[in-house]
N, C-alpha and C positions, 0 to 999 in steps of 0.2 A: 921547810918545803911548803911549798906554796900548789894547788892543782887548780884549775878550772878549765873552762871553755876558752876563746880567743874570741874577742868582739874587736873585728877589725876595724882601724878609720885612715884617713888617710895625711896628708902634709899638713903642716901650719892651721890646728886643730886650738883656736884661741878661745879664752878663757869666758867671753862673751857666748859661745858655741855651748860649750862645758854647764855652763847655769847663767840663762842668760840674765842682765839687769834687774828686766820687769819685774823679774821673783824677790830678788834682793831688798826692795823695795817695802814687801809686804810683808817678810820674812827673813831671819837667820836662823830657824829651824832645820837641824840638818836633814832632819827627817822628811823635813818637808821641801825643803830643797832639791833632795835626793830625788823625788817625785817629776821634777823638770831634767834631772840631768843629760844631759847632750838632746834631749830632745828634737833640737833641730835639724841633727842628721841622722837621728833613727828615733823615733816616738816612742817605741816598746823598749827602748833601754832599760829603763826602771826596773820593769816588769822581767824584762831578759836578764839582768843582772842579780836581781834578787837570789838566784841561788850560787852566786858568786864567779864572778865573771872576771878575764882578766884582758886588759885594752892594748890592743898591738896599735903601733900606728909607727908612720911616718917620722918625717922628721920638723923641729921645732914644733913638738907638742907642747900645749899650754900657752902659748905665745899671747900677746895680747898686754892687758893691764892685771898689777900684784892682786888680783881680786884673790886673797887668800878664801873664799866661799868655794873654790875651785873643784881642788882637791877632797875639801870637804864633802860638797854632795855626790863625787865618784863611791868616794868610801862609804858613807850614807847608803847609798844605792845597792852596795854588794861589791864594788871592784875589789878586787885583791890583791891586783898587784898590774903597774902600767909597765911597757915594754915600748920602747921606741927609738925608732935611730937618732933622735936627738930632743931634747927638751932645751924650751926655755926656762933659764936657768933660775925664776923666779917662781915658776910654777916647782920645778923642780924641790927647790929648799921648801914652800911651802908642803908638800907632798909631804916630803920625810919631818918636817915639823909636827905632823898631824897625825903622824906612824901609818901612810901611805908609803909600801916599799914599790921605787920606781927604779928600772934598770934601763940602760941606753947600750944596743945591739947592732951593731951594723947590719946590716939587709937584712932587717928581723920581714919587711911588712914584705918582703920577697917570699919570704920561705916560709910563714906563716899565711894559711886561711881560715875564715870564716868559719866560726865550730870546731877548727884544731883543738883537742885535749891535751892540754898543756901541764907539766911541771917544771916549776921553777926551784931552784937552789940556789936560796940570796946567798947563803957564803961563799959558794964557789961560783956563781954567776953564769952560772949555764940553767941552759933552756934547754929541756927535753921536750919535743915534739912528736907524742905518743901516737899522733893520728899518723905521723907520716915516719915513724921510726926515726928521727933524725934529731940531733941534737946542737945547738949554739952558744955560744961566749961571748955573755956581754959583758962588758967592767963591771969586775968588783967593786963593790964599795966598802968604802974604807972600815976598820972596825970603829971609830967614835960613831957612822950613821947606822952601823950593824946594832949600836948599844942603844940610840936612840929609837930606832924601830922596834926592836925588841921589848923596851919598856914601852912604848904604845903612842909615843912621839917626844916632841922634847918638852914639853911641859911637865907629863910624869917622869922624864929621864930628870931634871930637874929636882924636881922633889924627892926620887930616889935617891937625888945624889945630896943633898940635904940633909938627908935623915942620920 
């Protein structure tokens, strides 16, 4: 189970948006990465997220180029889990590489606002929206990314699986 706030955004939210270039540049600190995240369409992300925020959005989120730095500075920042009626499917697999849990909802960015109190149930893939009593069904995901998320992405799933 997953709880936070909703930090809304909207369509085709690309990876340049997310953490843009200029940072990459001078850094792969996630930490410090984190400090730029989505900046460009809200400045206080950072700061807003830090007590664990979870990102509703539209559809083809992550779009753009495999900048695997992506997903990285969301989680860095505090996100806890993205919700959107559809990802690009690169952003997507790097997310759950990085044990970022992402779910794809139809008319999540309809029925979700701004500071909604949210809980998520990545096994069963429902959204409960606590601000407005009402609850959703995104796709399940499958148990191999359940186990990858779990262990903290696939690099530790990896190595657990190893041992």
């Amino acid at each position: 189970m997953i709880s936070g706030k909703a930090m809304k955004y909207g369509n085709n939210v690309n990876t340049d948006v997310i953490i843009p270039a200029k940072y990459l540049v001078l850094t792969l600190d996630p930490v410090e990465l984190a400090k730029h995240a989505m900046e460009s369409l809200d400045p206080l992300f950072s700061k807003k997220a830090q007590g664990g925020a979870i990102i509703v959005a539209g559809r083809n989120f992550g779009c753009g180029s495999s900048r695997e730095e992506a997903p990285v500075a969301l989680k860095h920042a505090g996100t806890k889990c993205v919700l959107a009626e559809s990802f690009a499917r690169i952003f997507y697999r790097n997310a759950i590489n990085i044990g970022l849990p992402v779910l794809e909802c139809p008319r999540i960015s309809s029925k979700v606002e701004e500071g909604d109190e949210l809980t998520v149930n990545l096994e069963a893939g429902v959204i409960e929206n606590r601000s407005k009593n009402s609850t959703l069904q995104a796709t399940r995901l499958p148990q191999f990314i359940m186990e990858i998320l779990g262990d903290g992405g696939l690099i530790e799933h990896l190595r657990k699986q190893l041992k």
